[in-house]
C-alpha positions in Angstrom: 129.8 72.5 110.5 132.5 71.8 113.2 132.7 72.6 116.8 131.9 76.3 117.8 133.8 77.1 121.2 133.1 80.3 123.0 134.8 81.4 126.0 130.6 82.0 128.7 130.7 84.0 132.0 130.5 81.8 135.7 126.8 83.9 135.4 126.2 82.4 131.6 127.0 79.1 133.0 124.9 78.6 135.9 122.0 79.5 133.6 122.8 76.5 131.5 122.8 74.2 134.3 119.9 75.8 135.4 118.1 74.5 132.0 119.0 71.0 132.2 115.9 69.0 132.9 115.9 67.5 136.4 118.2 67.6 139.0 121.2 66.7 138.2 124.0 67.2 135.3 126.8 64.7 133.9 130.2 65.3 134.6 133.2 63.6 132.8 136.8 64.3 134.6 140.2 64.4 132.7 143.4 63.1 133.6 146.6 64.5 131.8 148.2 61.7 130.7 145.5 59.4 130.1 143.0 61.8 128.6 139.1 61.1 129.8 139.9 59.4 133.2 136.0 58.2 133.8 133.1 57.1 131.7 131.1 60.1 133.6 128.7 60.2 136.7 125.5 62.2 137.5 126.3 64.6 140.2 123.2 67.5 141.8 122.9 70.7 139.3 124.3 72.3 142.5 127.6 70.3 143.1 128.1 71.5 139.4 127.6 75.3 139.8 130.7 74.8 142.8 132.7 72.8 140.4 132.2 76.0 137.6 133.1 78.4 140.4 136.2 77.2 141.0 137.0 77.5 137.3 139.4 80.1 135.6 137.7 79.8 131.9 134.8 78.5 130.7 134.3 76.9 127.4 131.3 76.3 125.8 131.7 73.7 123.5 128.6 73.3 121.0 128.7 70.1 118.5 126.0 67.6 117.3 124.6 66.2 119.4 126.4 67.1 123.1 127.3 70.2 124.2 129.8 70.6 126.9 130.9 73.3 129.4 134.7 72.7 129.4 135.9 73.4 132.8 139.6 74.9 133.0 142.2 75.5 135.8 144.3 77.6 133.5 143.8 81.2 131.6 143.8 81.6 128.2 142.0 83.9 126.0 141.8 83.1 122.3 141.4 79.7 120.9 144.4 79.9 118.3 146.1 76.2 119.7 142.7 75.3 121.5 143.1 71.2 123.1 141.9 69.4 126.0 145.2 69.6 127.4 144.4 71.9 130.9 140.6 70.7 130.7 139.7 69.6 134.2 136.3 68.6 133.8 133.2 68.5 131.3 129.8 69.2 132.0 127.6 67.5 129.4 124.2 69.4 128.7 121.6 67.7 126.4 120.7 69.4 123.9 116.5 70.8 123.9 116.3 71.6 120.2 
């Protein structure tokens, strides 16, 4: 079974941050050229919810064992040549299950 991607409502995500255990979330930026530009950094649930605000698309990105809201600048609305390419940031989310 590979990666399932689905495009989640700003609304979708908050509630997913919301179910994180704790207070805060893990956040991994990416740089263009250089791919993932940090090894990632805890940040408040709330810092998060801006960071998803500010976002064009949403990708939920479900794989064993992380998923990830993938946080893009830029809209797009099928995954037929899906990449990291215009990624901005990743919000990990442990999985419960």
């Amino acid at each position: 079974m590979g990666v399932q991607l689905k495009i989640v409502s700003k609304k979708e995500a908050y509630k997913l941050i919301d179910e994180v255990p704790g207070d805060s979330i893990l956040i991994i930026k990416y740089n263009d050229i250089l791919g993932i530009s940090n090894c990632g950094k805890h940040i408040k649930k709330r810092k998060g919810k801006k960071m998803v605000e500010k976002s064009s698309v949403i990708v939920l990105s479900q794989n064993n064992p992380v998923t990830m809201l993938n946080l893009h600048n830029k809209f797009f609305s099928d995954f037929s040549n899906y990449n990291r390419e215009n990624i901005v940031k990743s919000i990990l989310l442990p999985k419960l299950e």
